[in-house]
C-alpha positions, 0 to 999 in steps of 0.5 A: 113747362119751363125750361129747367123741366127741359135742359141738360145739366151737362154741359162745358164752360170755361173759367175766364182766367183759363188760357185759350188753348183750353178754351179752344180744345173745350170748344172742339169737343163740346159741341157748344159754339159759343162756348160759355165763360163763367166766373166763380160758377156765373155766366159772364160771356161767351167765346167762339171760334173767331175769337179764338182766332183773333186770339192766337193771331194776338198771343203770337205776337204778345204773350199768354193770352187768357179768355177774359181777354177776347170774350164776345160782349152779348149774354144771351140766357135764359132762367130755369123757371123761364116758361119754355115757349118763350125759350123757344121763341127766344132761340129761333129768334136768334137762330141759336141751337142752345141758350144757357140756363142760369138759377136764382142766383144767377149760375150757369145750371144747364143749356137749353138745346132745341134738339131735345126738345119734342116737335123743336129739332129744327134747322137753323140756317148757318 
């Protein structure tokens, strides 16, 4: 079984030129923490309600800013043709509830959530 067999296609992101307020109403109703940033349909990092923060201290003080400018520096992915014991392991290492699945060229094609996987809905300690 791999991780493509598992995943759900729908999902959110944000472009990396978008504003933050965007980014911050697409992660209020997501339910993704991080939120994945995407350019030109590629993963290119990740952005969380920290960073969020950090950002609206920065942008009353400075102007627009866009979420290239606070993105988090950790990828963390998985492919679609990853085998889905090691996605799991990979998750529960990390304590994350979802990883990203990107295809053969690198684009964001799903997420990976422990939750919808049978026997894997566990908790992860905050």
């Amino acid at each position: 079984m791999t991780a493509a067999e598992f995943m759900s296609r729908k999902f959110d992101s944000v472009r990396h030129d978008a504003p933050i307020e965007e980014a911050a109403a697409k992660l209020e109703s997501s339910g993704l923490n991080p939120l994945p940033v995407c350019e030109n349909g590629r993963l290119i990092g990740f952005i969380t309600p920290g960073e969020l923060g950090i950002a609206s201290a920065r942008e009353s003080r400075s102007g627009s800013i866009r979420v290239c400018d606070v993105i988090g520096p950790d990828l963390l992915f998985c492919l679609e043709s990853t085998e889905l014991s090691e996605a799991v392991t990979l998750m529960k290492g990390k304590q994350l509830r979802w990883i990203p699945v990107l295809g053969p060229f690198r684009e964001l094609v799903g997420v990976l959530n422990l939750e919808s996987i049978p026997g894997e809905g566990v908790e992860i300690s905050e």
